[in-house]
PATOR-803725 format. One line per field, with one value per residue (C-alpha): residue in three letters; x, y, z. Coordinates in nm, 2 decimals, always signed. Layout:
residues N
res ALA,...
east X,...
north Y,...
up Z,...
//
This chain:
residues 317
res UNK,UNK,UNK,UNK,UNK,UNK,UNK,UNK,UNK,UNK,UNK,UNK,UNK,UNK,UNK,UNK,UNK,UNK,UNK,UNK,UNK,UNK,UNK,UNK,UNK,UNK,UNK,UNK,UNK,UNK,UNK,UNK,UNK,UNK,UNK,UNK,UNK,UNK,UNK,UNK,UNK,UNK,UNK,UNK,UNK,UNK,UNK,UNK,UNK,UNK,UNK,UNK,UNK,UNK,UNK,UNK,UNK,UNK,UNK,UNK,UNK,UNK,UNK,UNK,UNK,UNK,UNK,UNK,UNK,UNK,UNK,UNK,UNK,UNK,UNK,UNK,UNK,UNK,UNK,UNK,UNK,UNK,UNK,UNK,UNK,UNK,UNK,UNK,UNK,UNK,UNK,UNK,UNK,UNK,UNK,UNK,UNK,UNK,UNK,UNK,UNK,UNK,UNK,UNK,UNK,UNK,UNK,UNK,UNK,UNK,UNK,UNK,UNK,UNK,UNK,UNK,UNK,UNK,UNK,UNK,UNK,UNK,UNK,UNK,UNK,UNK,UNK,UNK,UNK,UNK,UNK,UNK,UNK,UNK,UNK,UNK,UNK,UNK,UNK,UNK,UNK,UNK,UNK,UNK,UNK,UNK,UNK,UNK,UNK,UNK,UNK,UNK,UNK,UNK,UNK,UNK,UNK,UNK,UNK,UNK,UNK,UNK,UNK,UNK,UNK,UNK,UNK,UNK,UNK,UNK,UNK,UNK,UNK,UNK,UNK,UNK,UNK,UNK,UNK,UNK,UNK,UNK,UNK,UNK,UNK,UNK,UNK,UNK,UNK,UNK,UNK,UNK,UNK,UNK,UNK,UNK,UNK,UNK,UNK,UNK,UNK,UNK,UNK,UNK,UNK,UNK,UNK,UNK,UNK,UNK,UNK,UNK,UNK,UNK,UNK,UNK,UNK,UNK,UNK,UNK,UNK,UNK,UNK,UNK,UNK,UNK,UNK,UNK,UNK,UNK,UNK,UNK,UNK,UNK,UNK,UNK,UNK,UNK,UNK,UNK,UNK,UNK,UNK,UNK,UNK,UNK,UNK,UNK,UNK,UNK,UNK,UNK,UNK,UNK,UNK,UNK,UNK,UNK,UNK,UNK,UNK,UNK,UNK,UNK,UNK,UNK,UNK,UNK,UNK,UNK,UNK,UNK,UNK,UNK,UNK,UNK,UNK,UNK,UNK,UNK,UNK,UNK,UNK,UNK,UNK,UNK,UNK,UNK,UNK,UNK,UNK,UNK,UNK,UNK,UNK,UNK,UNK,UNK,UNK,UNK,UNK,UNK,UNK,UNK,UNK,UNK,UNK,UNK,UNK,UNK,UNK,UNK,UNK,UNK,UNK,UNK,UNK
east -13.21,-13.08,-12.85,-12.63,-12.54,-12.30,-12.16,-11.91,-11.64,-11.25,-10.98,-10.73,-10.89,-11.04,-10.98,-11.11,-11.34,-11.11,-11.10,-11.09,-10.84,-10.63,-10.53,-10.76,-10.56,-10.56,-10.66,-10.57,-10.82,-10.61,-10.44,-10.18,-10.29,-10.08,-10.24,-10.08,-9.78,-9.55,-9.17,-9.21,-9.42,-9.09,-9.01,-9.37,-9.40,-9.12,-9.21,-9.55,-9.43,-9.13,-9.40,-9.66,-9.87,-9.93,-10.17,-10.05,-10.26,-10.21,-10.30,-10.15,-10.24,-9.93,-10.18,-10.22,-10.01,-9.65,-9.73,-9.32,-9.25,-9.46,-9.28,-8.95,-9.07,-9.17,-8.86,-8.66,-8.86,-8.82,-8.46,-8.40,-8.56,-8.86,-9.13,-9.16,-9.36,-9.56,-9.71,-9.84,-10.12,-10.07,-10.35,-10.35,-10.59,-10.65,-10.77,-10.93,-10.79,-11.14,-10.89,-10.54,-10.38,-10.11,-9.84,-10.06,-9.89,-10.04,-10.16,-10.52,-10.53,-10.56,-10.85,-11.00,-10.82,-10.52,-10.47,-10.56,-10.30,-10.05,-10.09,-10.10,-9.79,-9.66,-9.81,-9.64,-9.32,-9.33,-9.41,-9.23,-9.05,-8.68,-8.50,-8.37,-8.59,-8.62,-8.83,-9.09,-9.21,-9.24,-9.41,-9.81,-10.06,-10.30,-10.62,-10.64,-10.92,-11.11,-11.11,-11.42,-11.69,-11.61,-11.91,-12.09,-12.14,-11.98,-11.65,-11.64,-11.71,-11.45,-11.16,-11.31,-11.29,-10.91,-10.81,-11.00,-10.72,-10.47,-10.66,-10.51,-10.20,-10.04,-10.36,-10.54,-10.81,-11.04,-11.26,-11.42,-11.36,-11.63,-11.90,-12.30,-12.54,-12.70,-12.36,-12.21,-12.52,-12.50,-12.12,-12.13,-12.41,-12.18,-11.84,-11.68,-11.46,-11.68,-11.57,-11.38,-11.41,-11.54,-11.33,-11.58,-11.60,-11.75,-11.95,-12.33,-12.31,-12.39,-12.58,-12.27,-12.37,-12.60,-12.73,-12.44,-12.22,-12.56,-12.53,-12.16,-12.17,-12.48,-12.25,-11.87,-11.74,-11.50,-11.59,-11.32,-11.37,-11.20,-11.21,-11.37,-11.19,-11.14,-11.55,-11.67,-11.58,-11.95,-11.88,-11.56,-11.80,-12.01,-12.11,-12.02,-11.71,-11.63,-11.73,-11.49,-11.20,-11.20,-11.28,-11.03,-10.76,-10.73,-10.76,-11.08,-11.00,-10.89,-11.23,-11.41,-11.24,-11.33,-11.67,-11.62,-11.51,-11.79,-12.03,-11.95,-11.68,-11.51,-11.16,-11.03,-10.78,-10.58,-10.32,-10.11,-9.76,-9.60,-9.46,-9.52,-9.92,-9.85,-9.78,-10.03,-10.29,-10.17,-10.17,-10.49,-10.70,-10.56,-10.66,-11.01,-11.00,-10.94,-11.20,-11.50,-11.40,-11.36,-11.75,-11.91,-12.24,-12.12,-11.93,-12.23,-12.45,-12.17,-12.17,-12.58,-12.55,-12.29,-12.54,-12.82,-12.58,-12.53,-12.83,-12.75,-12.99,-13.27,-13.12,-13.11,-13.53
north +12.12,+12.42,+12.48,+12.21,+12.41,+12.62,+12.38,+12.23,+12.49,+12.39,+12.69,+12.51,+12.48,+12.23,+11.93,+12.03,+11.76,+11.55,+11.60,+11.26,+11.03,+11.31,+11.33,+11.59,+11.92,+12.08,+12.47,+12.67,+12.90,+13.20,+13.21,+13.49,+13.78,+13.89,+14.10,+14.47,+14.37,+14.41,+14.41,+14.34,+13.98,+13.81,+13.96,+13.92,+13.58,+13.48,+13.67,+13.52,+13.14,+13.21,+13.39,+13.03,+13.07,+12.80,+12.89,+13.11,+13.30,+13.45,+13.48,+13.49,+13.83,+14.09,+14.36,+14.32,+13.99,+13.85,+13.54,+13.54,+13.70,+13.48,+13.17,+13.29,+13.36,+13.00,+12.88,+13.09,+12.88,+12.57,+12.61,+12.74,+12.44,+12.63,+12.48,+12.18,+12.18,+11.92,+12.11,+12.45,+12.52,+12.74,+12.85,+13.01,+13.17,+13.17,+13.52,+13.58,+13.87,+14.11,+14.08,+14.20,+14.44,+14.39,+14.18,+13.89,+13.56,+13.43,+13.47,+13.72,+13.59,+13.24,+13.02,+13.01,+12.67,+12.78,+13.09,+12.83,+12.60,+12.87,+13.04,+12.70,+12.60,+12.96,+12.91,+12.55,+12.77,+13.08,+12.78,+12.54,+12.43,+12.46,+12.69,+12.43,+12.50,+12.10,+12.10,+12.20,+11.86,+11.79,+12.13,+12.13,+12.38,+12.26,+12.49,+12.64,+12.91,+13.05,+13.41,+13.48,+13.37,+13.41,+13.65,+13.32,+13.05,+12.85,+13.03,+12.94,+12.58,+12.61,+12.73,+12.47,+12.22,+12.31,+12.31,+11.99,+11.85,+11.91,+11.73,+11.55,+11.56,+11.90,+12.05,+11.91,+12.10,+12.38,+12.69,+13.01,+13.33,+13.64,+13.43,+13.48,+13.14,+13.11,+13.10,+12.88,+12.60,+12.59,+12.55,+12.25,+12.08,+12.10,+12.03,+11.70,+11.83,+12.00,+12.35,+12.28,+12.61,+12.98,+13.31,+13.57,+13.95,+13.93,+14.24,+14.41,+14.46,+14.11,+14.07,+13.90,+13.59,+13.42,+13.22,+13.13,+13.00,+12.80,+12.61,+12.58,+12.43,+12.20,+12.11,+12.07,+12.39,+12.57,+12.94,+13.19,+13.54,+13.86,+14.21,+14.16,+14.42,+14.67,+14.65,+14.60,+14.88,+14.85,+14.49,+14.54,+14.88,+14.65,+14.49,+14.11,+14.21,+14.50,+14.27,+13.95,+14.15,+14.29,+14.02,+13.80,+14.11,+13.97,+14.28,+14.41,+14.24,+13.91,+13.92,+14.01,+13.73,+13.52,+13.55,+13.52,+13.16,+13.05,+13.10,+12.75,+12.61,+12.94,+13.07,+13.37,+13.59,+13.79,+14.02,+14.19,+14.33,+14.36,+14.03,+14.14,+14.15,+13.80,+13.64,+13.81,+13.73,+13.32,+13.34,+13.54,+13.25,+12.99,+13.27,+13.27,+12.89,+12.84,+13.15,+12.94,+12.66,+12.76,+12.97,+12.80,+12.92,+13.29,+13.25,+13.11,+13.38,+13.59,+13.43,+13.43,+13.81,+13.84,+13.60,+13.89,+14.14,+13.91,+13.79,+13.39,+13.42,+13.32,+12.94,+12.90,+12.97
up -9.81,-10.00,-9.71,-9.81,-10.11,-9.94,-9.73,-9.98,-9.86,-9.85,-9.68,-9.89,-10.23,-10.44,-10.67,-11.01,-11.18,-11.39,-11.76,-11.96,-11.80,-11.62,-11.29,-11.12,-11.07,-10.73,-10.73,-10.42,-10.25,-10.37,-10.70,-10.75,-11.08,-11.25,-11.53,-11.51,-11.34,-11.64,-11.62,-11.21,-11.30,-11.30,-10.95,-10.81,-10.92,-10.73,-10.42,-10.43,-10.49,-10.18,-9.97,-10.01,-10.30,-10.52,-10.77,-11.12,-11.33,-11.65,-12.02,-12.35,-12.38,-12.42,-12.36,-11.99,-11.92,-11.96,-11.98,-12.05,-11.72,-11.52,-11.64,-11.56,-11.18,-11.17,-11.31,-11.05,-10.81,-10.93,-11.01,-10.62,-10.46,-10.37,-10.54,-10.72,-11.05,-10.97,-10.61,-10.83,-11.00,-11.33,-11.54,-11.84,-12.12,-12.47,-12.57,-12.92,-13.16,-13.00,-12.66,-12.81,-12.94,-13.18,-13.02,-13.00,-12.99,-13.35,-13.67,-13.70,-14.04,-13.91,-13.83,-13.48,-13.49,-13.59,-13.33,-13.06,-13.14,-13.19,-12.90,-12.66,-12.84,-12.75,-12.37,-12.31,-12.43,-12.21,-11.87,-11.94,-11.60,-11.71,-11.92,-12.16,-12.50,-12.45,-12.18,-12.35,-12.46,-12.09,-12.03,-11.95,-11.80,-11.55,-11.69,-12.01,-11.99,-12.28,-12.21,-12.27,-12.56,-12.88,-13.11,-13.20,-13.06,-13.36,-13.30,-12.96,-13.00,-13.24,-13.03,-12.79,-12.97,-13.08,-12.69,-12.64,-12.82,-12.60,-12.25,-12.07,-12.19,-12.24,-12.04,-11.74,-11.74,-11.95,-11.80,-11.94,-11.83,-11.85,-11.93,-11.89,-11.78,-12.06,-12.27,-11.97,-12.00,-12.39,-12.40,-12.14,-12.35,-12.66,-12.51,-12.46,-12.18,-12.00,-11.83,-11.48,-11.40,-11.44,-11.39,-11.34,-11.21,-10.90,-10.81,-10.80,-11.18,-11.25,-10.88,-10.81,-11.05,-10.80,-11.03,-11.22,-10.90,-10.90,-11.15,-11.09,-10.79,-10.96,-11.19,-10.99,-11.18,-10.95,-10.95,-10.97,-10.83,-10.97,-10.93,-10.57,-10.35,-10.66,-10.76,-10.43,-10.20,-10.01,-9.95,-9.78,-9.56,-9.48,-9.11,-9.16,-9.30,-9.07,-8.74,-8.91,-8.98,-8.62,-8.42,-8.63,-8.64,-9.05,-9.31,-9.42,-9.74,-9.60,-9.44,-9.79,-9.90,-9.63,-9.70,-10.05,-10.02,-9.82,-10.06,-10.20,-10.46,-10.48,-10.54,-10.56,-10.75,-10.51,-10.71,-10.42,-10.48,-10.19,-10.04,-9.67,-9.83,-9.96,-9.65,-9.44,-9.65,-9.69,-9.29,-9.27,-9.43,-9.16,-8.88,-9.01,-9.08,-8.69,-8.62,-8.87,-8.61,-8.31,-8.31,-8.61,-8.52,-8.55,-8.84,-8.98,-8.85,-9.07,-9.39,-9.37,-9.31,-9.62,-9.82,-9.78,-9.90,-10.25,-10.31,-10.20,-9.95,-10.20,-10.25,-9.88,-9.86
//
């Protein structure tokens, strides 16, 4: 039964399909953003590790990220017995020269080939666990994400092709970011590592990528929601999240969330910047964990009511 499709839900997150003979790496319902955080990533990497979360994403892209930044917040961590390497997630992206501006972290001049590798050698750099230069033989990233196609389809086989290099060793795992289907489906028929998973704007411009989180699920690709409180301010209006959030006491956005997630396979980026945010929201998930258990048939009777709203409805006829 179509029903079955959106049953494959997890409050904690999700084992990403393994990559050649890597261990598969773990990715936590809610992974922490950093793009636009500039000289507070350190600080709000920190906060977010010490306040519970254990996913990291960022990008080699000096334009919106510091990918620098973030990995001295995870070294504070690690060095203060917080965290332990091994027990985060941290993702990463390669972004092609269309994505930067001039402080990008390789050559323009260079083959797609050759900006890859120079700006995963940078990446293994900037999050590398200690601050010893050394450690960076030991350093590794557990997704590398394309950040989104490249103009043809050659090129983006191409950078591909260059990460592909680097699995299972110095990455676990490769996704796509800001992808269509059709781009998705062709990329997974060329590539030997297949996508583990897709970072996607979630909203009514793309009807929410119904189809898409589809074939995802179809095809054990995690699907990663972003911009989903910023682009969805009738979502958060609306009557299953409105009813969730009070009958839960969880935020309106906790609840968005919430809902979010039960579509199937999903994670979600969730950029706050204020700590006391970071550990509400953390204890918010277990609240409506216990809620989803507790009355399952009218959390379902939610999430059927939220699927009308995206458009999921259609898979479940």
């Amino acid at each position: 039964m179509a029903r079955a499709a959106f049953a494959k839900m997890s409050w904690d997150g999700y084992a990403l399909r393994s990559a050649r003979d890597a261990n598969p790496a773990f990715i936590p319902t809610f992974v922490y953003g950093t793009a636009w955080k500039k000289d507070k990533t350190a600080d709000l990497v920190h906060q977010a590790i010490t306040a519970g979360f254990r996913a990291v994403d960022t990008a080699a892209q000096p334009k919106h990220y510091r990918e620098d930044l973030v990995g001295e917040g995870i070294r504070r961590a690690i060095g203060e017995g917080a965290v332990r390497r091994e027990d985060l997630y941290i993702q990463t992206k390669f972004t092609s020269i269309h994505g930067q501006n001039d402080e990008m972290p390789y050559n323009p001049g260079d083959s797609v080939t050759g900006q890859v590798h120079a700006s995963v050698k940078s990446s293994l750099h900037n999050l590398r666990q200690s601050p010893e230069p050394q450690s960076v033989d030991e350093a590794y990233i557990d997704a590398l994400i394309l950040h989104s196609p490249l103009p043809t389809m050659a090129q983006t086989m191409e950078a591909w092709s260059a990460l592909e290099t680097y699995v299972p060793h110095r990455i676990r795992n490769l996704g796509v970011s800001n992808v269509t289907l059709p781009v998705l489906r062709e990329l997974s028929s060329l590539a030997t590592v297949k996508p583990a998973l897709v970072q996607n704007r979630f909203y009514g411009g793309t009807q929410f990528d119904v189809p898409l989180r589809a074939y995802c699920r179809e095809q054990q690709i995690v699907y990663q929601s972003f911009w989903t409180l910023t682009a969805n301010p009738e979502l958060v209006r609306s009557r299953p999240v409105v009813s969730l959030s009070r009958e839960t006491g969880v935020s309106s956005a906790v609840a968005l969330y919430g809902l979010v997630l039960a579509l199937g396979e999903t994670t979600v980026l969730n950029g706050t910047t204020k700590k006391v945010h970071m550990e509400e929201d953390l204890a918010a998930l277990r609240t409506l964990e216990q809620f989803s258990g507790e009355k399952p048939d009218h959390w379902q009777g939610l999430v059927e009511e939220f699927q009308q709203l995206t458009g999921d409805h259609v898979f479940l006829q």
